[in-house]
N, C-alpha and C positions, 0 to 999 in steps of 0.2 A: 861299461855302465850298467851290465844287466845287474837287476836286484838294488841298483842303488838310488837312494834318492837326493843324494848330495858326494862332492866330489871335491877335492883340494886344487885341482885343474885341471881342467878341460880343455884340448886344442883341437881346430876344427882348422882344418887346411885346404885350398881346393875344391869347397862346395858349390857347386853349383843347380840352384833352384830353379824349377820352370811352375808355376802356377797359371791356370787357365781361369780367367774371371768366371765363366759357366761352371766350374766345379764348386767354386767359391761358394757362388749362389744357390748351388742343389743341396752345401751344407746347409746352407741359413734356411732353406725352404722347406726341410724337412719334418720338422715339427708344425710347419703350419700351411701344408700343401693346400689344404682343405679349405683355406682362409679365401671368402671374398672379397673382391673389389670394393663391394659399399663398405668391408671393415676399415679401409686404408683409406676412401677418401670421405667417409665421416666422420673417423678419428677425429678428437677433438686436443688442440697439444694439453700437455698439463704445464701446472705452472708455473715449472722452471720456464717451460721455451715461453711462455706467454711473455713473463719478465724479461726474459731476453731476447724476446723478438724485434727489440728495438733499443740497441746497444747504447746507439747516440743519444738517446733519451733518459739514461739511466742518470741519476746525482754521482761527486762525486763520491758518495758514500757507498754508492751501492758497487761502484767499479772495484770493491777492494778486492785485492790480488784472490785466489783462489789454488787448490791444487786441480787440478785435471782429474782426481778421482773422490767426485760430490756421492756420498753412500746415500743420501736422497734421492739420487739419480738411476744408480743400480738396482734393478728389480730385486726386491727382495723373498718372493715366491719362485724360484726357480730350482731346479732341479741341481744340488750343490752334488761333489765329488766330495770325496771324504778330505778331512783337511789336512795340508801339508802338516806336518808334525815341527815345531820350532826349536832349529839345531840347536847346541851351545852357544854360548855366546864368546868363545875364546876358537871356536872353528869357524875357519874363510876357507875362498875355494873364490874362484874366478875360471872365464872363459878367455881364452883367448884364438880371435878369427882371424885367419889371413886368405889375403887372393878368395875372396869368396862373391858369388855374381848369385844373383835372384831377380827372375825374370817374370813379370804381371802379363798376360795376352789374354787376346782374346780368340777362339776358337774360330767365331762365327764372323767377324770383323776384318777382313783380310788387312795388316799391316798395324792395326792395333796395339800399342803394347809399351810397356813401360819397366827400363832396366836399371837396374845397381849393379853396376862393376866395380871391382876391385875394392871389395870391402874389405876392412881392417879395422880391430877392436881388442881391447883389453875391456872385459866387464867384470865387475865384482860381483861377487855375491856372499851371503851370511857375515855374521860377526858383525866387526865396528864397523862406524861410519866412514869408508872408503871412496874416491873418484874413480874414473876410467873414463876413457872416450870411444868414439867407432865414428869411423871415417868412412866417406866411400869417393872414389877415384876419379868414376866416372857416370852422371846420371841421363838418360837417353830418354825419350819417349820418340817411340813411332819412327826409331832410327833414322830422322831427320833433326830432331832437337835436342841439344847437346846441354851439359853444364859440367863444369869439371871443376873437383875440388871444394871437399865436403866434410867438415868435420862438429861432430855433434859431443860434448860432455856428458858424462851420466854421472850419476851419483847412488848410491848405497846406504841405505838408513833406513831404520826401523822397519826391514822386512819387505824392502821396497825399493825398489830400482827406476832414477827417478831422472828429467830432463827440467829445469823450472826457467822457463821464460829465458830461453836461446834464441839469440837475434844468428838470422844466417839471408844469405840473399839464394834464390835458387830459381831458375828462369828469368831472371829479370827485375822479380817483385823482392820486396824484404818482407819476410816473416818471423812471426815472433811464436817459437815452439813449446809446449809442456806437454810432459807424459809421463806416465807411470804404470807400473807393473808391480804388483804385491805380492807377494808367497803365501795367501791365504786361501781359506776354499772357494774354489771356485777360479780361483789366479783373475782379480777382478782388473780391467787395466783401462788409463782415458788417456784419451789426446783432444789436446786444445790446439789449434791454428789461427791466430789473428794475424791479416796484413793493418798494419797502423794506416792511416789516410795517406795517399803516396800517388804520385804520377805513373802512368805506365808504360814504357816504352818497350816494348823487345826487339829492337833492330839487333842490340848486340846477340837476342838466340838465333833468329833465323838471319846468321851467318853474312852479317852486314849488310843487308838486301832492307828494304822497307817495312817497318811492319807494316800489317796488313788492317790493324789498326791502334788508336792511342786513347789513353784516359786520360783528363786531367788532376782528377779525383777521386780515391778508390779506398775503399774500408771493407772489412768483411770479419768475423767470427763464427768458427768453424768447430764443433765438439763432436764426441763419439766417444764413448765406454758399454761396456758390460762385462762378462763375465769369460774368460778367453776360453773355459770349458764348459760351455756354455750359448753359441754361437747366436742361438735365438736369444739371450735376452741385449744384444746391443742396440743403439739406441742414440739419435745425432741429432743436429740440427745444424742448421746452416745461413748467418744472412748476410746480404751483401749491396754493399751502399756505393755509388758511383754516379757519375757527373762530367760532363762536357767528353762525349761519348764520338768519335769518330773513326767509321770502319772505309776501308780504302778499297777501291779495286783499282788497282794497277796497270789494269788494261786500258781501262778511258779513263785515267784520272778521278773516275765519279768517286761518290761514296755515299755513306748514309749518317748522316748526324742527329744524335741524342742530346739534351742537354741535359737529363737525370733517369736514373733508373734504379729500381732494386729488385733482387734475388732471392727469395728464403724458402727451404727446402726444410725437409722433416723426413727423418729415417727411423724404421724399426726394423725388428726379424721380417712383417707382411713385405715393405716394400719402402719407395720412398716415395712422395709427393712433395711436385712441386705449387707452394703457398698460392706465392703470388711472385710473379716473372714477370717486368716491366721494361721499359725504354723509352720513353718522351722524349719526341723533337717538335720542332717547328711545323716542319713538313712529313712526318713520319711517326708514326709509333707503332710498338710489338707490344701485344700481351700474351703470356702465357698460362697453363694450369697443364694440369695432368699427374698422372702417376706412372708408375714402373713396381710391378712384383716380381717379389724374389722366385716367385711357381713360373715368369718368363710374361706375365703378361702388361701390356704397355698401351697407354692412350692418350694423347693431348691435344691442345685446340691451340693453334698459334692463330692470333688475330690481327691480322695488316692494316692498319688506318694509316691514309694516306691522302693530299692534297690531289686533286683532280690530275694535274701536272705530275705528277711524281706515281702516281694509280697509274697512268699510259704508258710511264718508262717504266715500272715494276712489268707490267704486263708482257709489254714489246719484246723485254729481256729474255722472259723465260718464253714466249712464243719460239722465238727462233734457236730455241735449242736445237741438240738434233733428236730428241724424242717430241712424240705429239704432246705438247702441254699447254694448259691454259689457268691463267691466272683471272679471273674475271671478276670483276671490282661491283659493287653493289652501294647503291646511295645510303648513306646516313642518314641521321635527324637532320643534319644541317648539309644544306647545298654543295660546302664547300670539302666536304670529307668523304670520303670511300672507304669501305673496307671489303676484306676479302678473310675470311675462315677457312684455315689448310686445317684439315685433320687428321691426326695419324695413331696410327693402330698398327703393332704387333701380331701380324695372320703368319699363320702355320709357320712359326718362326724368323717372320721376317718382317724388320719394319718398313711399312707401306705410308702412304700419303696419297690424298685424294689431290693431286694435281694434272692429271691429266683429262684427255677431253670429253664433259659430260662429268665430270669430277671423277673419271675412274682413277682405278688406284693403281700407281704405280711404286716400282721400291725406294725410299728413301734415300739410302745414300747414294746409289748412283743418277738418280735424278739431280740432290744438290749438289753431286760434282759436275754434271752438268751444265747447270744452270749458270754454278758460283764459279766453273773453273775448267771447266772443259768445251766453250767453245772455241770456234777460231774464227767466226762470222764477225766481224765490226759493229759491236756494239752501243747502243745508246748514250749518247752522254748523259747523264743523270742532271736535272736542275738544280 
């Protein structure tokens, strides 16, 4: 393939990819190492995401179908590569993949990580409008969660390799996929992700065992494009609408119920923030905020409002872990509410939480595995 920029076929046999999410990240950081924190959380969205900040609210005119790559969307001040040169229109060329595995981890995250085995694809490329598909065999995360049995359509038009609104089911949830990839400068490419309103159940991932929890109601719209040579200029947004919200522990039966919530997230090259991160119940509710930079740095505020009753068994829970921890509840406006602010921050590479005693900070995830899954003490029943 040296010297050439176009090929009649291409076979790829036997590859196997490993990708470390912290490499990922040091590419996207490098053009804006220098970027602060106030640029990322007082970014203001522009006015695609503002429009679509609130899906369910749109007419039906404004839902009309779209492709996944809005040239509105794509920064247009960016530093372009020269442009692919546009073949004849009477030369094709196609790839074809077999047995090929690519592997997402994370370095710093012991067990981290998300696989594609046994991929398999015929893709087209140049000339007429042509099909193909890519399969993949087997999809993993965190080599406890399984799904097997994958296969995606692609399509070949106008310079452009293309997915449009493919129903597949994958974990449990049904989504609806679009994507694309263009041959022009820059190789600009988007993906759309919408789950349609759907219940959720994953007892069938985690291997017949209970999930650990259920939705009755679930919506979400999920974009990302920019420029594939180009890293800094991509560009997402994320929101997510749900309803009658029940998380299980298994251990005493308890659990915590929601009866609505939403999610909306906003990404660029700096980083991502999250909008506004919700869950309303009766007896409980979470808010969220914060952000995460692609230079590694991370801050947010989780906010525990909770009924008097349910404040003591929150507490009681994490008291008796076996690290020193304290969760200590603070009065509201009203009598009947407590809350309690966990904050957590990214020091010298590690994410930490003010949860221990005196609010010192301890590390994050081995604290919540802790808390949420690593004792053996006999715990509280939850009200």
């Amino acid at each position: 393939l040296k010297g050439k920029r176009r090929w009649d076929r291409l076979e790829v046999n036997q590859l196997d990819v490993n990708v470390a999410i912290e490499t990922v990240r040091e590419i996207i950081a490098m053009p804006t190492e220098n970027s602060s924190k106030s640029v990322v959380l007082q970014g203001q969205p522009d006015q695609d995401e503002r429009h679509h900040s609130n899906p369910e609210g749109q007419s039906a005119d404004e839902k009309t179908e779209q492709s996944p790559l809005v040239p509105s969307d794509v920064p247009s001040k960016v530093d372009r590569p020269n442009v692919i040169p546009m073949p004849i229109e009477n030369f094709e060329g196609e790839i074809i993949v077999s047995n090929a595995k690519v592997r997402i981890f994370s370095e710093r995250v012991s067990g981290l990580s998300l696989t594609l085995d046994q991929i398999e694809g015929e893709i087209p490329l140049w000339g007429s409008t042509r099909k193909g598909e890519i399969s993949c065999g087997e999809i993993s995360f965190s080599e406890e969660i399984s799904e097997v049995g994958l296969t995606i359509p692609v399509m070949w038009e106008d310079r452009s390799l293309a997915v449009m609104e493919h129903s597949l089911k994958v974990f449990g949830l049904n989504l609806e996929l679009s994507a694309a990839v263009k041959l022009t400068a820059g190789v600009p490419v988007g993906l759309h992700v919408s789950l349609p309103d759907q219940p959720v159940d994953l007892s069938s991932v985690f291997r017949g065992q209970k999930s650990p929890f259920s939705v009755s109601n679930l919506t979400s719209k999920n974009r990302l494009q920019g420029y594939l040579l180009a890293p800094s200029s991509f560009k997402g947004s994320s929101i997510t609408n749900f309803e009658n919200v029940m998380i299980n522990d298994p251990r005493d039966e308890g659990g915590m119920r929601f009866n609505r919530g939403v999610a909306s997230f906003v990404a660029t090259a700096a980083g991502v923030v999250a909008k506004d991160v919700r869950a309303i119940g009766e007896e409980d509710a979470i808010l969220i905020n914060g952000f995460a930079t692609a230079a590694g740095e991370a801050a947010a505020t989780v906010r525990i409002v909770s009924s008097p009753e349910r404040a003591q068994s929150h507490a009681k829970r994490v008291r008796i872990a076996p690290r020193n921890l304290l969760m200590d509840f603070q009065p509201l406006n009203t009598p009947d509410r407590l809350f309690r602010d966990i904050h957590i921050e990214a020091r010298d590479g590690t994410l930490m939480m003010d949860l221990g005693e005196d609010r010192s900070w301890v590390p994050f995830f081995d604290t919540a595995e802790e808390v949420l899954g690593g004792q053996n003490t006999d715990l509280p029943n939850l009200p």
